[in-house]
C-alpha positions in Angstrom: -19.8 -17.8 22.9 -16.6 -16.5 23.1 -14.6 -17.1 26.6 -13.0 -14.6 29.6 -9.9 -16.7 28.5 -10.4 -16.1 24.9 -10.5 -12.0 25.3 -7.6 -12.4 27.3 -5.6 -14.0 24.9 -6.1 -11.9 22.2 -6.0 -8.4 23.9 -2.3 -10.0 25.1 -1.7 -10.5 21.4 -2.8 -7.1 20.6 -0.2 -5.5 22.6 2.1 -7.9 21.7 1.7 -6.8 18.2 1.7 -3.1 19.0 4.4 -3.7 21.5 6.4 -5.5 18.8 6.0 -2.7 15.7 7.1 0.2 18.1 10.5 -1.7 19.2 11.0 -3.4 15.6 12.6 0.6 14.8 15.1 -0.5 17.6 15.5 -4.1 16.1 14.9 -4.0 12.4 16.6 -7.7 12.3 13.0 -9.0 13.1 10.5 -9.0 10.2 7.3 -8.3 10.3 6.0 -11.3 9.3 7.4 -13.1 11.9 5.8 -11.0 14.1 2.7 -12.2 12.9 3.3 -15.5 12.5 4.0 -15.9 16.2 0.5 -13.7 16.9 -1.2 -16.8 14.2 0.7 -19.8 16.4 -0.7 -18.3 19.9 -4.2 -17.8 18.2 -4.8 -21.6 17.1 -3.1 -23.2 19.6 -5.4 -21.2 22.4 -8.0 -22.2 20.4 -9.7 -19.0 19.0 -9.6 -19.9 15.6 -9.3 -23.9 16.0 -6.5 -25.2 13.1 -9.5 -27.7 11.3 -11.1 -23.2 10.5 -7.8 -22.1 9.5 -8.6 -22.6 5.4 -11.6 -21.1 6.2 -10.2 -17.6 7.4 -7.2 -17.4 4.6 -8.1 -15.4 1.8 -7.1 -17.3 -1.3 -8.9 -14.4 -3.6 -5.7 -12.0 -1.6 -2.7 -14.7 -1.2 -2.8 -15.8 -4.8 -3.5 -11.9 -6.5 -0.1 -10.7 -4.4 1.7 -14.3 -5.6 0.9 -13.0 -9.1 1.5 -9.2 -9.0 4.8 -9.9 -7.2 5.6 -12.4 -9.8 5.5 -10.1 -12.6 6.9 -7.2 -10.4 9.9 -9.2 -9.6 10.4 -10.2 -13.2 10.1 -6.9 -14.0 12.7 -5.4 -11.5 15.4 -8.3 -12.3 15.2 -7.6 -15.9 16.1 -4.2 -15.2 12.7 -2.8 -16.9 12.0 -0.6 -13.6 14.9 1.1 -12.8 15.6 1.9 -16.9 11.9 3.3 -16.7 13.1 5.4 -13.8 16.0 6.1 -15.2 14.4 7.3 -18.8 12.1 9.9 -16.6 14.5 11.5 -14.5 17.5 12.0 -17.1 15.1 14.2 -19.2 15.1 16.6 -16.1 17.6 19.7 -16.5 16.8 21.4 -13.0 17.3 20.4 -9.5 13.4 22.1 -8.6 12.0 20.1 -11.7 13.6 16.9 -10.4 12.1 17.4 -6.8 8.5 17.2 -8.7 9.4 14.5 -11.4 10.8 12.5 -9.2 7.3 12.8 -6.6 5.5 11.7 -10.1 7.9 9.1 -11.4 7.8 7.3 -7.4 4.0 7.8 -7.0 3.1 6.2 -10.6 5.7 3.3 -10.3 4.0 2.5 -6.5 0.5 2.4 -8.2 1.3 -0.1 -10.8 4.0 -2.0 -9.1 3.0 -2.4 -5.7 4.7 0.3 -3.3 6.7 -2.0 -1.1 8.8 -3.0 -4.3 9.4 0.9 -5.2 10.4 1.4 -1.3 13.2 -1.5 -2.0 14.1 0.1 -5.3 14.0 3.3 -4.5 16.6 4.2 -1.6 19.6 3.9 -4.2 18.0 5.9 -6.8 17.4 8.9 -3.9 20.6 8.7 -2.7 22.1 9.2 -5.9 20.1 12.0 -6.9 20.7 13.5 -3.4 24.4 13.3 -3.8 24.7 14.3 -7.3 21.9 17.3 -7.1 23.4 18.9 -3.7 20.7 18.9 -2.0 20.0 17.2 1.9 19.6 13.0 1.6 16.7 13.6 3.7 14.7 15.5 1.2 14.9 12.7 -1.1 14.6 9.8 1.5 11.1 11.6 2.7 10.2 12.9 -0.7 10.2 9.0 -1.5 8.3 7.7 1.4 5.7 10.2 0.9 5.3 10.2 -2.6 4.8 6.2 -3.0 2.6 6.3 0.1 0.3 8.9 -1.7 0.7 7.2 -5.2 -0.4 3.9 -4.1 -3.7 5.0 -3.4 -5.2 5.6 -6.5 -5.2 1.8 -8.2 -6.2 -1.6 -6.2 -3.0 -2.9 -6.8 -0.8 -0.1 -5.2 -0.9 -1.6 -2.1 -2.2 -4.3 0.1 -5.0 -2.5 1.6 -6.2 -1.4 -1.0 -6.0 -5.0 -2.4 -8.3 -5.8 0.7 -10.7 -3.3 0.1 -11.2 -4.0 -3.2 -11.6 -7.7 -2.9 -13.1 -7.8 0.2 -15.6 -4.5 0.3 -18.1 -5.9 -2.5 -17.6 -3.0 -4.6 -18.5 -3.7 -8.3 -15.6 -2.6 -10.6 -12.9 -1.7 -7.9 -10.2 -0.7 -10.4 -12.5 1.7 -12.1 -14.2 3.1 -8.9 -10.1 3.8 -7.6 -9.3 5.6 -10.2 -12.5 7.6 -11.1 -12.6 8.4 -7.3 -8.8 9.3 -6.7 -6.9 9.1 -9.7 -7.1 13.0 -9.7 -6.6 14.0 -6.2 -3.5 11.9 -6.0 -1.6 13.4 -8.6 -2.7 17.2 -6.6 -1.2 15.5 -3.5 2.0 14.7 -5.4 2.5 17.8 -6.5 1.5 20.0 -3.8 3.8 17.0 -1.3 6.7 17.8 -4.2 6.4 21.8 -3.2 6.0 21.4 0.4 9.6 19.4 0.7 11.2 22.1 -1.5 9.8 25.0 0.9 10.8 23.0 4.0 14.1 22.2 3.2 14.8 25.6 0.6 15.2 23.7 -2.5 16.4 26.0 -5.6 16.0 25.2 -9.3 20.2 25.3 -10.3 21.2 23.8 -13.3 21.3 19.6 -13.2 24.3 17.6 -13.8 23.1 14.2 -13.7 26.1 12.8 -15.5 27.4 11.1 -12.5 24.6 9.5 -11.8 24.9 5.6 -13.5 21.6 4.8 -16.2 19.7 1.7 -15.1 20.2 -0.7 -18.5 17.8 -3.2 -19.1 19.7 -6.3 -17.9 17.3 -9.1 -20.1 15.2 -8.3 -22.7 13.6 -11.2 -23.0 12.3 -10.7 -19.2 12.0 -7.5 -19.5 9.7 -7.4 -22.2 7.8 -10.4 -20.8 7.1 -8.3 -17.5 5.9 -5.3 -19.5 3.7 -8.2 -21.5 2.1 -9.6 -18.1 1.7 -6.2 -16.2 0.1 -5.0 -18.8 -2.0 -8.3 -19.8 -2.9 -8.2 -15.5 -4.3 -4.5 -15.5 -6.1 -4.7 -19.2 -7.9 -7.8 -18.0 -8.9 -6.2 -14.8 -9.9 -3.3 -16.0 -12.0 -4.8 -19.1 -13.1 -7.1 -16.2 -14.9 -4.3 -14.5 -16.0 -2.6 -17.6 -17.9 -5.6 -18.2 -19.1 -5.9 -14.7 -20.9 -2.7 -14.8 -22.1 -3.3 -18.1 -23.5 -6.4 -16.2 -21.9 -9.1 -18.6 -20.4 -12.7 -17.4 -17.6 -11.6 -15.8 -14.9 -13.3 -13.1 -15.7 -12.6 -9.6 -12.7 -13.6 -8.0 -10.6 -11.1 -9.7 -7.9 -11.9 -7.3 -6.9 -15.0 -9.7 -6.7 -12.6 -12.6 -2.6 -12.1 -11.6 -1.7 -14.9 -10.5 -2.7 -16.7 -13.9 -1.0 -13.9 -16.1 1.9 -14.9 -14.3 1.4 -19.0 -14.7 1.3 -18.5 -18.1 4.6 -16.2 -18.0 7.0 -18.5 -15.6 7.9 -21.0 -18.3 9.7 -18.1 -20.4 11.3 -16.2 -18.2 14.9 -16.3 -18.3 15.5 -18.2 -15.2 11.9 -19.2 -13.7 13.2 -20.5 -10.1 14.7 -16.8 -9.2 11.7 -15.1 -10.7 9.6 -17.6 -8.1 12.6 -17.2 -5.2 12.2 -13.1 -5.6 8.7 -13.3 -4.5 8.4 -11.2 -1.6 7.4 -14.3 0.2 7.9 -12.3 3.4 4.7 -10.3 2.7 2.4 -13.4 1.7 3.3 -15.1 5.2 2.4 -11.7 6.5 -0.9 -12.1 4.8 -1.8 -15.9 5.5 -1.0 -15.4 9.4 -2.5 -12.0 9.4 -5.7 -13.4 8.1 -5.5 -15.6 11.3 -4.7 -13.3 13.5 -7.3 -11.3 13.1 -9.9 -13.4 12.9 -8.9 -14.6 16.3 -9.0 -10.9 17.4 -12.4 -10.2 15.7 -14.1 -13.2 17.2 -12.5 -12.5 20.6 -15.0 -9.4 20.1 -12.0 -7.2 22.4 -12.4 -4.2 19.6 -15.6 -4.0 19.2 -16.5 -1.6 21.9 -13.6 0.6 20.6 -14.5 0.3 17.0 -18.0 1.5 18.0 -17.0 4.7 20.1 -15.7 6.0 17.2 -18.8 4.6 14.4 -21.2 3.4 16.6 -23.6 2.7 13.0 -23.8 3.1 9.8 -23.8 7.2 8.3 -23.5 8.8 5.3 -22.4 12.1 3.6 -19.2 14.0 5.0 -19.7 12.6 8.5 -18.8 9.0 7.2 -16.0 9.9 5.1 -14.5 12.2 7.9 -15.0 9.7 10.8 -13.8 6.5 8.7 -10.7 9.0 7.6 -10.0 9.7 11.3 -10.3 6.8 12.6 -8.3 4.9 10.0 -5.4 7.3 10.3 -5.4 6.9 14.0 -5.9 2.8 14.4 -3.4 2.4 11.6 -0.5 3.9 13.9 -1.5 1.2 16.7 -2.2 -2.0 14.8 -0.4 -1.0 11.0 -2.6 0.1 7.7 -2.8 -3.6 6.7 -3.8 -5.4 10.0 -6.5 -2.2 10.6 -8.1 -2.9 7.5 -8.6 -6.3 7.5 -10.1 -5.6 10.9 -12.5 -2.3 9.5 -13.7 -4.2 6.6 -15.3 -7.2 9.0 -16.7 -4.2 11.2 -17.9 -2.3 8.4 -20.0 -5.1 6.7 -21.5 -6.0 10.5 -23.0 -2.3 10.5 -24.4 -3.0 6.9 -22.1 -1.3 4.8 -22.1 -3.3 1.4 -20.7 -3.1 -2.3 -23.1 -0.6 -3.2 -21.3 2.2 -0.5 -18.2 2.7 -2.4 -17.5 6.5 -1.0 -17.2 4.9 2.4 -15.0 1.9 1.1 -12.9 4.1 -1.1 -12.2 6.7 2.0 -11.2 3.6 4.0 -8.4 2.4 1.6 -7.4 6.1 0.9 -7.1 6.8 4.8 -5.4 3.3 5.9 -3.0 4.2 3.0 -2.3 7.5 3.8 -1.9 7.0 7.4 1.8 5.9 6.5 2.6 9.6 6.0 2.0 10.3 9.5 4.5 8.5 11.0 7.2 5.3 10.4 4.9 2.9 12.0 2.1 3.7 9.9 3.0 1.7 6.7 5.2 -0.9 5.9 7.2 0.5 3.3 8.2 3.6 5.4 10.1 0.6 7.9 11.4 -0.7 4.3 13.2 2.5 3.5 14.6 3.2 6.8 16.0 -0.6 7.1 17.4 0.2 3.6 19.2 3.8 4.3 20.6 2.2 7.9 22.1 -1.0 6.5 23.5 0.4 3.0 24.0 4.0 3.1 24.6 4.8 7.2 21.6 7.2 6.6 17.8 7.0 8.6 14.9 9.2 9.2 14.2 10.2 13.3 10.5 9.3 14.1 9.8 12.9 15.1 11.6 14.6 12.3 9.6 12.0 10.2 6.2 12.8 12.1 6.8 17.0 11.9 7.0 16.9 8.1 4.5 14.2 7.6 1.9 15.6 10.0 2.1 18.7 7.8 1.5 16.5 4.3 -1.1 13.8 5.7 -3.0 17.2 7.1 -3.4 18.4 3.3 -3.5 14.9 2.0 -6.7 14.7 3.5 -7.9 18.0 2.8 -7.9 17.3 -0.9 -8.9 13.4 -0.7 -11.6 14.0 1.8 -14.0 16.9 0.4 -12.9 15.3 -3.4 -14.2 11.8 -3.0 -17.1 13.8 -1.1 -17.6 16.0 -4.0 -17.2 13.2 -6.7 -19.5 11.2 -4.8 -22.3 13.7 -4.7 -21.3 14.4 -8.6 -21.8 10.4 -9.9 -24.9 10.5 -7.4 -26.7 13.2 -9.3 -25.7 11.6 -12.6 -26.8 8.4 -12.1 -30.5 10.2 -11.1 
């Protein structure tokens, strides 16, 4: 039975954590994850989740897919294989209105294949340059890239780590097929129409484009470079043919979260330099992950948001209700505690009110709303505090909060209007098919 003392401590930690992301804009300095780290310390050493459970609460299946998708995403970056892909899209571009929307595309495809947090380190440079060399305001480009690999994220498993929860976590069977039948299409609409609404807001022409003094990305190491295409492609092929076989109800892996992280075991040995492809992890997101495992199981089992949680979805529902309520409440929730923390949190709530693999409109609306909740404001994802710690430390450039939140309330409003009655739609659609 879970102690006065208990609830205490962990509604103290909440705050503490919401407390701790609204000043972190003020003091970018302090990472995230060691915000969560300390949150992990106070949990076992109150004795919420005792240290001998702490194995128990860690998500191998998660820790080890990121290890591996980082791997060959780092590899890949290093080698120079990203920003020549980037650069190979946008130099075919001959109008400053064309680039606006190829540029939307070329961020939103990168951040579903190669985890969004690594476009939002990448990317900064690549709009400043095109800011400076088209004529047109920084801040076009710095939000255009915020939104666009918030929004492209959401349409594959591995475009984020929410959506890496979801899918692991929700029971679904074939995740990476269900993302992509479900949103593959109303993402690339959001692209676009989020393309358009920045050139309308901040009166964007078509001139001619002069991108000669903008630098080409070379590839730096072929050899990396083509073992990075090699291993991201080796990853997604074996996930995908995973879940094809899955539904066609072959022997298939279950933990598909190993799938990555053995591509890349078998990869290390022939990279050019295997100890920097391992040191350029972003190790700062897997401590993130390990302690915010812990954290929120302490939370959970402190039972302090339960009584909120249940306000909003007191039981289980179906049809537009569900997808609307699960949207709201993730986009609001995700503000307060951040996309990743929420989910984690949603996902143990939504399998005690007896959502299983089987409901995959409900678990598909949670990792498109989670996700898209970063376009409402800079709190709301982690790659949004990414870019603005990038523009103020190399370029002297940010993004205000409310000039961030006045654009982005406008895009996450139609965001949702497309994702919500589409994954509806589709759902009723497969529902009738499968009669």
């Amino acid at each position: 039975m879970v102690g006065l003392f208990h609830q205490i401590i962990s509604f103290a930690i909440l705050i503490y954590l919401i407390s701790a992301l609204v000043l972190r804009t003020r003091w970018p300095w302090i990472p995230v994850w060691a915000i969560m780290a300390l949150a992990s310390f106070i949990v076992v050493v109150s004795g919420i989740v005792p240290i001998d459970q702490v194995g128990t609460v860690i998500d191998l299946n998660v820790v080890l897919f990121l290890v591996g998708m980082f791997s060959l995403v780092s590899l890949a970056e290093s080698s120079g294989l990203l920003g020549y892909f980037t650069s190979l899209m946008l130099f075919r571009v001959r109008d400053v209105g064309a680039l606006i929307y190829v540029s939307a595309f070329v961020f939103g495809i990168l951040s579903a294949i190669a985890v969004n947090d690594t476009i939002a380190l990448m990317g900064p440079p690549i709009a400043y340059s095109i800011a400076k060399t088209a004529g047109i305001n920084p801040g076009a480009m710095y939000l255009l890239l915020a939104f666009s690999i918030t929004i492209g994220s959401v349409m594959t498993p591995i475009g984020n780590p929410q959506n890496v929860l979801v899918a692991i976590q929700s029971g679904i069977n074939a995740p990476f097929v269900k993302f992509v039948e479900y949103l593959a299409i109303p993402t690339l609409l959001n692209l676009f129409i989020t393309a358009y609404i920045i050139k309308k807001i901040y009166g964007i022409g078509s001139p001619r484009l002069d991108l000669s003094a903008i630098p080409r990305e070379e590839i730096l190491s072929n050899r990396d470079a083509a073992l990075s295409l090699v291993g991201i492609i080796a990853a997604i092929t074996w996930l995908v043919i995973n879940d094809l076989m899955e539904l066609m109800k072959l022997p298939h892996i279950r933990e598909r979260g190993f799938i990555p992280f053995i591509v890349a075991a078998g990869i290390y040995i022939f990279s050019s330099n295997p100890r920097k492809t391992l040191s350029s992890i972003d190790w700062g997101t897997i401590v993130f992950f390990i302690t915010m495992f812990i954290t929120m199981e302490g939370i959970w089992r402190s039972g302090i948001l339960q009584p909120l949680l249940t306000l909003f979805l007191p039981g289980k529902v179906g049809g537009i209700e569900e997808i609307s309520l699960i949207s709201a409440i993730s986009l609001l929730l995700s503000q307060l505690l951040s996309n990743v923390p929420f989910t984690r949190l949603f996902i143990q709530y939504m399998h005690q009110l007896g959502y299983g693999g089987n409901d995959v409109e409900a678990w598909i609306t949670l990792a498109m709303a989670s996700t898209i909740a970063g376009n409402l404001t800079i709190l709301g994802a982690a790659s949004n505090i990414i870019i603005l710690e990038s523009l103020e430390t190399r370029f002297g450039a940010s993004i205000s909060f409310t000039r961030f939140l006045k654009i982005g309330s406008i895009v996450t409003a139609i965001n949702l209007g497309i994702y919500i009655p589409y994954i509806y739609l589709y759902d009723i659609a497969m529902a009738s098919f499968t009669r």
